[in-house]
N, C-alpha and C positions, 0 to 999 in steps of 0.2 A: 715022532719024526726023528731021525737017526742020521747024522754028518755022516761022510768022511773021513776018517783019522788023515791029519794033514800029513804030507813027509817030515819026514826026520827033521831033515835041512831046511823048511821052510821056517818062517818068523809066523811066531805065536799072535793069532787076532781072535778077538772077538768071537767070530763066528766058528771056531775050531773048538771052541769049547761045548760043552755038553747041551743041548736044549734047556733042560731042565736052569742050568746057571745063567743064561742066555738072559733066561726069561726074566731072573729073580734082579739081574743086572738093570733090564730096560722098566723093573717095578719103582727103579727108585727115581724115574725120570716125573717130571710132572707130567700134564697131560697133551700140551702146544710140544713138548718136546717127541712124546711119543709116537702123536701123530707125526711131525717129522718121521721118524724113524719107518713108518709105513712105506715111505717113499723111496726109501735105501736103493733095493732092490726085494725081487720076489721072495729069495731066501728069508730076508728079517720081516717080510711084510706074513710070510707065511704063519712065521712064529709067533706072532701078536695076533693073529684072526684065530690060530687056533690054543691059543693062551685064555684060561675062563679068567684067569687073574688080571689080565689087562684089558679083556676084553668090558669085565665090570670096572674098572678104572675109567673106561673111554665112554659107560653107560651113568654111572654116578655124574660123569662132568656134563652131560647132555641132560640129564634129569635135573641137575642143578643139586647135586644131593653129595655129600659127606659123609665118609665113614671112620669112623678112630679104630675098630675092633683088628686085635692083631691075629696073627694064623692062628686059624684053628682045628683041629682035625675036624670036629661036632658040625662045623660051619665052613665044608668045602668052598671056594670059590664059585663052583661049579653050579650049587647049590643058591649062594648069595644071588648070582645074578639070574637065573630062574626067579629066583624071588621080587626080584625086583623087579623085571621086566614083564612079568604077569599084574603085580601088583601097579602098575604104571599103566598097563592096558585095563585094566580097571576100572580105574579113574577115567580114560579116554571112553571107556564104553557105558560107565555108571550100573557095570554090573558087581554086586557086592558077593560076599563068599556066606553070607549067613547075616540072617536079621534077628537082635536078640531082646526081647523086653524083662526089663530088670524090674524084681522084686523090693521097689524102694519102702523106707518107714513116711511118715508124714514128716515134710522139710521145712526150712524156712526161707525166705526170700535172699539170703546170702550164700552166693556158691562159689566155685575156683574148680578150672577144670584144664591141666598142667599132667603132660606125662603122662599118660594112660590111667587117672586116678579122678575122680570127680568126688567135689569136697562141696558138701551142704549142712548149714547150721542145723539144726533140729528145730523142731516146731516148738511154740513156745506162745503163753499168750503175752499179746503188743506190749505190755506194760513190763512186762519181763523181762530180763536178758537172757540171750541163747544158751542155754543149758550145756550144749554139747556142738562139735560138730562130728559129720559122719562122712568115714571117706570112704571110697568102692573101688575096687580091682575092674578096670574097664573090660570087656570082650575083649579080644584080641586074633586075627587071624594069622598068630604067628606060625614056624616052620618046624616048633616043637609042640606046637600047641593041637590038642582035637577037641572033641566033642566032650571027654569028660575029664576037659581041666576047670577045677574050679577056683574062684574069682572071690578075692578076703573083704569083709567090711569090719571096718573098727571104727568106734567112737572115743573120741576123747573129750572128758567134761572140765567144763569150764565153770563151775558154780563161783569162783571168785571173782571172775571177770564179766565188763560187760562189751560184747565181743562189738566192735563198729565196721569189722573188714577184718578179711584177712588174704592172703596168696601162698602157693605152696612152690617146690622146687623136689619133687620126688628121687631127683637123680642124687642130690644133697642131702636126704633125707629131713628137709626145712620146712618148716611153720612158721609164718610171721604171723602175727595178730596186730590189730591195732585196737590200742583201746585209749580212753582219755586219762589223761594224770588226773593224779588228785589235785583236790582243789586248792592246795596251799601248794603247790609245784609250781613253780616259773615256767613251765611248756604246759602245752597244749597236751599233745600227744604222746604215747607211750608204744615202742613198738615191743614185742615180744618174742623172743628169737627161740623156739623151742624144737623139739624133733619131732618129726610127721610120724613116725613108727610108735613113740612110745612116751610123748609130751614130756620128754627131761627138756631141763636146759641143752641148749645148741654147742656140741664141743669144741666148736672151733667157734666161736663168737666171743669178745675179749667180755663182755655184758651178756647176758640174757634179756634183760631190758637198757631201752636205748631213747633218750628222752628226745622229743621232738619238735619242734618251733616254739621258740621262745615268743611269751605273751607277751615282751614290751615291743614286738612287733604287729598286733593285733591293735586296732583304732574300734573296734567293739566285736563282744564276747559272739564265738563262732556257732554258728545256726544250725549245727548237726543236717545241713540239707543235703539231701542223696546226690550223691554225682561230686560232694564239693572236697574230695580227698582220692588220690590213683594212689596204689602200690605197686611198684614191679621189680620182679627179682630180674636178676641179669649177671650170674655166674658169680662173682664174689664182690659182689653190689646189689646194693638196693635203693630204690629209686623213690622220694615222697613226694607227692604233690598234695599242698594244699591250696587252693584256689583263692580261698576268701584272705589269705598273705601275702598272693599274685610270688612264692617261694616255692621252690625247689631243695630239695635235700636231700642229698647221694648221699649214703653210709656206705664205709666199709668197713662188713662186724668184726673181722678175724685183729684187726687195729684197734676198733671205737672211735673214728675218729670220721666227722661228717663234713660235706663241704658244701652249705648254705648261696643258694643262688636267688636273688631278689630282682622283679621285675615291675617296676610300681605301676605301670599299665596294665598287667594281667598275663595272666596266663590261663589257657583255655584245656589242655590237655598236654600230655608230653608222652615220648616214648624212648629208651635207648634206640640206637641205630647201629650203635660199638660199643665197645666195652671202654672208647674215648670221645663218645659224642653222644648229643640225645637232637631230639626235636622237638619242639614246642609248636602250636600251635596260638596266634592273637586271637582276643578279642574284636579287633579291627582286622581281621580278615588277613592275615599273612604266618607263611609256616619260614620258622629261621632253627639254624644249625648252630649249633654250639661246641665246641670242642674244650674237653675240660680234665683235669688232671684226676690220677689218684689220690681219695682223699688223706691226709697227712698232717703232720703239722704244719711245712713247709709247704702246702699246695699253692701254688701260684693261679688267679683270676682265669677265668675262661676265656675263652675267645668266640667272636662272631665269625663262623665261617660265609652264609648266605642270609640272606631276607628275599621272602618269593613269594608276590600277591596276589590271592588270588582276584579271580572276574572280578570287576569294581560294578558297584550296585549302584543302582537308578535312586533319584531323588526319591528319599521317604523310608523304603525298607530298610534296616540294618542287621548285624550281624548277630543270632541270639546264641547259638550252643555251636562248640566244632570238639569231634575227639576223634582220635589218630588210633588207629589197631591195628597190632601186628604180630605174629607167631610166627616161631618161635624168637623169644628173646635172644640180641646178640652172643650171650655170655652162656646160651642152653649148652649142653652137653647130651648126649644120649647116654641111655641106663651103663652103666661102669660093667654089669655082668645081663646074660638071659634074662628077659624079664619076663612072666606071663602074661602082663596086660600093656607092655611097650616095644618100641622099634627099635632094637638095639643096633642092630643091623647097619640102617645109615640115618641120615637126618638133614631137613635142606639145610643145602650150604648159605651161612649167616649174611653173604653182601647178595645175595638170589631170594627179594621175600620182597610179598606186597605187600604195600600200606592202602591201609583202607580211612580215607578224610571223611566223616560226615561231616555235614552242614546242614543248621538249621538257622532260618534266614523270618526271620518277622515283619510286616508290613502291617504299623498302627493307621494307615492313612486314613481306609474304609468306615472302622469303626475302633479306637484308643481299648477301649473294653473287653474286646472281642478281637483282638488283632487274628492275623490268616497267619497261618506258620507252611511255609515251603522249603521241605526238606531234599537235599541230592546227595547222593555217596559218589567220592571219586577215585581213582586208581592209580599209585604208581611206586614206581620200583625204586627201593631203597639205595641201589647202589647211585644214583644221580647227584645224592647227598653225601655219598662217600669218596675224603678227601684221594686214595688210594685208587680209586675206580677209574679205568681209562673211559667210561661214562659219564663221570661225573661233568653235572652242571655247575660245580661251585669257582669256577673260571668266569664266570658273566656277573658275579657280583662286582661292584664297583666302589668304591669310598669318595666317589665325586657324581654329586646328583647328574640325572638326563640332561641331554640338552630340551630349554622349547618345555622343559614341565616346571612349572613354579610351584604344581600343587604337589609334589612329594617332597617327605620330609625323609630327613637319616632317622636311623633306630636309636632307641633309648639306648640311657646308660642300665648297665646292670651294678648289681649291690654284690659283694661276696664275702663271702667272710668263712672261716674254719671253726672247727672247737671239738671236745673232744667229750664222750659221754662221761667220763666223772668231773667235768666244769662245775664251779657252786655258782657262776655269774651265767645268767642266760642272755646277759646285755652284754651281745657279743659286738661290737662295731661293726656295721657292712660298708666293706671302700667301696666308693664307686669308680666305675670303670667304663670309661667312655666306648662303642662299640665303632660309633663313626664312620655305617656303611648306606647303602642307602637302595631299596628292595627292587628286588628285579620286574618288571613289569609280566602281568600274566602273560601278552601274549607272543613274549618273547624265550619263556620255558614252558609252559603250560600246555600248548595243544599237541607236541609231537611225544609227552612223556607224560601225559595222563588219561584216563576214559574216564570220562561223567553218566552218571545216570540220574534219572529221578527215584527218589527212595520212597518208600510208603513206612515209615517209621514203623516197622516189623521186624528187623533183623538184630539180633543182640551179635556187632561187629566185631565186638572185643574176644568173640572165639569165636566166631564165621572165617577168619585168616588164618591161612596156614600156609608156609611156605610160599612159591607163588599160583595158590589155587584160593578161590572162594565160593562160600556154598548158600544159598539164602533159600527160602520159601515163595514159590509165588502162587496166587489163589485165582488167577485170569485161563482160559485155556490158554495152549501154550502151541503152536503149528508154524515147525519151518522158522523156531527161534524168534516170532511175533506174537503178542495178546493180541487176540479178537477183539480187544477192545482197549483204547488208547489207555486204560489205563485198572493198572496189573491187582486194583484193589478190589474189582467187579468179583462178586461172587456167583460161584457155577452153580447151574441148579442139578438136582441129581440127574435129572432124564434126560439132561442135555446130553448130545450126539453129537460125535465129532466127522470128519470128513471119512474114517476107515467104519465108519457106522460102530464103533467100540463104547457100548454105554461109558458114562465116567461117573465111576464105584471106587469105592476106597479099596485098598487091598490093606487088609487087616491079618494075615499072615504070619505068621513068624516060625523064628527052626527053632528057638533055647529060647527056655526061659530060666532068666537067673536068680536064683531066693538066695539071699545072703544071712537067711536064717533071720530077718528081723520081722520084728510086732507092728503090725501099724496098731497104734490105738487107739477107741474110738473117739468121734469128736464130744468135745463139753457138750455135758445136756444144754438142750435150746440152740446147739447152735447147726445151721441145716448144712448139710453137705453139699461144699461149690458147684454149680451149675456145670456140666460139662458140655458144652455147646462143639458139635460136630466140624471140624474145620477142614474143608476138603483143598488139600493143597500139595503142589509138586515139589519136585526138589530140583533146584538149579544150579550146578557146579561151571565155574568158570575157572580158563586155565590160563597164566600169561607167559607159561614159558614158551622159548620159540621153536621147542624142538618139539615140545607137545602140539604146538599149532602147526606147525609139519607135518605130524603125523595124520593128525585126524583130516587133514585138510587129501592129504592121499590116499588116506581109507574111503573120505566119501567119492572119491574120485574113481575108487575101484568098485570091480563086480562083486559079491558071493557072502560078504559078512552080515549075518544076520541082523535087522535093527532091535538093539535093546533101548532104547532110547524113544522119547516123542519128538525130540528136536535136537539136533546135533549143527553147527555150525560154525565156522571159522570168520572172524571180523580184523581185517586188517587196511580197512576205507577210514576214512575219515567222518565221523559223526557229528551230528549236532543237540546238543541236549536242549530241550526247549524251555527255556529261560528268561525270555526278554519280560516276563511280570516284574519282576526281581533285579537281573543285571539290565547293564545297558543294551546287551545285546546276546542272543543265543550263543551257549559255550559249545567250540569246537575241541575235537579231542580225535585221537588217530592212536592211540597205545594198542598194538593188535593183543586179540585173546581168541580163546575158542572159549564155548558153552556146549554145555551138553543139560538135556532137560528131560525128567525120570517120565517114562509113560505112566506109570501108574501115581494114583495121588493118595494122600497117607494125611489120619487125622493127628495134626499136628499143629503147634501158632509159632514153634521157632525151630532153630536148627544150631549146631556147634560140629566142629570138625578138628580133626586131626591130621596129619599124616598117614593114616592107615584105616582110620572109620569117621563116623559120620553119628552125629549124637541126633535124633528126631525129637520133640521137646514137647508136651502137652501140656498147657495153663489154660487156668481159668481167665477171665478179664480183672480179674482183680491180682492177677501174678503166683496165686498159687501152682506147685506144680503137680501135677495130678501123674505123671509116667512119661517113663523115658524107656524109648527104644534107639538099640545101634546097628546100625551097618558097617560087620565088617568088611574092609576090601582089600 
């Protein structure tokens, strides 16, 4: 598009200058401002509809999606947002660009799957420690990438250590390990701060190792039991949970120096939310906000921002397991350059991401020995709990009880304390510090900002979240976004027929397969090879952003677009999760979402996801993993 040169005599504006400068002017606007600008007049409205630079500006903020990458010649604008806008209808359609099954070695039950890299201990026998672990270059259907890019595996050995966890950060090129101190050490635990590329020490960590919860906090020696320790990175943090210390412990490596949070009632899971708050999840059935300094020497005590309870339980059953899952971490960044197996491109935006609650709920009433375990996963959007967020709930918290409730009480004090990893004293004093607030009632935040389902403990949640989408397995037929039958754990028989008379067969299919050039070895004599039991199951993607429930809600509404999908649906009613065993009363919930649910069914027992593919998961019943295939999209 080409102005006018204005007269001579006229005063110099804006729009007399070149398109091209125009343009690079209205780039540095946010995005509330640019849409203003639409509104001008038709001259600047022209300039922004036919700008690919603003127009991915105006698609990033609608996708809920961030991008750091600066001009590029390699990576047009033009370019970007094709990219993305395909990539978007995708996901709305659950049509993938290629399905790859990867060439794995035999693994162990320790995995981390961060950044387009999937990190598995090596097989090992029980009595062993993990020898090694082995990372993989993921598939990737990026915009440099084709058919014959290939995808690196490396191991790194570990014969010194005896590995209990570990978490990676690919963009940082970071390794933590966790392993236990020695037994004459005043902490517990050891973490390891080494490089994912090439196992040196971490060059910006003031330590390579970094000692962790002091023993004279421990009232008897720690039970190694699974689930009883979180790590998570979180841009230049990392985050410890140990449960059986009801403690919390932020490091920041580049210092050494950690800042110890105590909760003598428990703590059930935690997750950052920012790079200056986390959440926790009780015991006693309530999720509270924290907001807490960089750790230092001078760090000052956290603060309670919220306490917010959930459904309160019927006489008998109580509260047995809760943990909180979210991706990406507030403090992610995307790849610094190209990646071949990541989304450099953009990456959702940090206060746009769902938290995924499970809940497992125990009732000894029936039989003490044999208690019923009744599990639900619930949904809701992070920014509720952000103090900055013109959505935020943390406004209705109160520091003066209800009226008319005698039975609620304020929240604990917490314990805090500092120190710094060359301390010789692990008897660090924790002040305590009164919180003095007192929790919000469920059904006064609870049903307009979350969706409840019934879960069938199948889903490993901790990488089912991404951004605000989620992805699970279900093994019920699936028609019109309903199980045929109440309940989604009903197994299909093969020759059952569905309503379009379309037998339901696996589609075992694939376009690449990826060899990473390793051995699998054979198993020890005597020992027989895991059962591989056939699991016929779909794949169920859910979306909560609102601009995605828009779309699809006007796709089904139009004529001509082919169905790739067995159920497609938008939910924005209010629901009732059937409950009343358990609570006092059926939970209601209204968080709108769409779903989309794959026609065809894939043998599989779990699933993990990304921003740009979909991992399909194959185990035995005893946890072994037998293969992994991805869908790029």
């Amino acid at each position: 598009m080409s102005l006018p040169a204005p007269p001579m005599n006229s005063p110099l504006s804006l729009l007399s200058l070149p398109v091209e400068v125009i343009g690079d002017v209205l780039a540095l606007l946010d995005v509330s401002d640019l849409l203003s600008c639409t509104q001008v007049n038709r001259q600047v409205h022209g300039i922004i509809a036919d700008s690919s630079r603003l127009q991915f500006t105006f698609d990033l903020s609608k996708y809920r999606m961030s991008s750091r990458l600066p001009d590029n010649p390699l990576h047009p604008y033009a370019k970007r947002l094709s990219f993305l806008r395909d990539r978007e209808h995708a996901w709305r359609s659950l049509k993938w660009h290629a399905r790859h099954r990867l060439g794995l070695p035999r693994v162990a039950s320790i995995y981390e799957f961060v950044g387009g890299i999937y990190g598995n201990g090596r097989d090992h026998d029980r009595q062993d420690p993990i020898p090694g672990i082995s990372f993989f270059q993921l598939p990737y259907a990026g915009p440099d990438n084709d058919a014959s890019t290939k995808y690196e595996m490396w191991t790194l050995p570990f014969h010194d250590l005896n590995i209990l966890d570990f978490t990676i950060d690919p963009a940082q090129d970071l390794l933590v390990l966790v392993t236990h101190c020695a037994p004459d050490s005043p902490f517990v635990f050891e973490l390891h701060l080494r490089t994912l590329q090439s196992n040196e020490p971490h060059p910006r960590a003031a330590s390579p190792n970094l000692p962790c919860f002091a023993k004279d906090l421990l009232n008897a020696p720690p039970t190694n039991v699974a689930g009883a320790i979180r790590i998570q990175i979180s841009g230049d943090l990392i985050g410890f949970l140990m449960k059986e210390m009801d403690t919390i412990e932020v490091w920041h490596p580049e210092s050494g120096y950690c800042s110890s949070f105590v909760l003598p009632s428990g703590i059930e899971d935690f997750t950052f939310i920012s790079q200056t708050s986390f959440l926790i999840v009780r015991p006693t059935g309530f999720l509270e906000v924290y907001k807490f300094h960089k750790p230092s020497a001078n760090s000052r005590p956290p603060a309670l921002l919220g306490s917010f309870a959930f459904p309160p339980l019927r006489d008998g059953p109580r509260f047995w397991h809760s943990s909180l899952s979210t991706n990406p971490t507030p403090g992610y960044e995307s790849a610094p350059e190209p990646s071949r197996c990541a989304n450099h491109l953009y990456f959702p935006t940090l206060s746009d991401r769902i938290i995924a609650c499970c809940v497992y709920i125990v009732d000894p009433s029936d039989d003490p020995l044999r208690p019923r375990v009744y599990s639900f996963v619930f949904f809701f959007p992070v920014h509720i709990f952000l103090e900055e967020s013109p959505h935020s709930i943390l406004n209705l918290c109160k520091s003066e009880p209800p009226p008319d409730r005698s039975d609620v009480h304020p929240t604990d004090t917490i314990f805090f304390s500092t120190y710094h990893y060359k301390t010789d004293n692990a008897n660090q004093p924790h002040n305590p510090t009164a919180t003095g607030m007192y929790p919000v009632a469920w059904d006064d935040w609870g049903p307009p900002n979350t969706r409840w389902f019934r879960e069938c403990l199948v889903t490993d949640w901790q990488h089912a979240v991404h951004g605000m989408r989620t992805a699970e397995t279900i093994s019920a037929k699936v028609w019109q976004g309903s199980p045929k039958d109440s309940m989604e754990g009903v197994i299909v028989e093969v020759e059952t027929i569905d309503e379009e008379g379309e037998q339901d067969v696996i589609d075992d299919r694939v376009d690449n397969f990826v060899e990473y050039g390793a051995v699998t070895p054979p198993l020890p004599i005597g020992m027989p090879e895991p059962p591989a039991v056939v699991s016929r199951r779909y794949l169920r993607v859910r979306d909560f952003n609102p601009y995605a429930i828009r779309l699809i809600s006007e796709a089904d509404n139009a004529v001509g677009e082919a169905s790739q999908w067995r159920s497609r649906r938008v939910n924005t009613d209010e629901t009732e999760c059937e409950a009343d065993e358990v609570f006092t009363q059926n939970i209601k919930s209204s968080l709108p979402y769409a779903e989309v649910v794959s026609r065809q069914a894939f043998d599989m027992t779990d699933v993990m996801m990304d921003d740009c593919r979909i991992l399909l998961l194959k185990r035995t019943r005893g946890g072994r993993l037998l293969g992994i295939d991805v869908l790029t999209m």
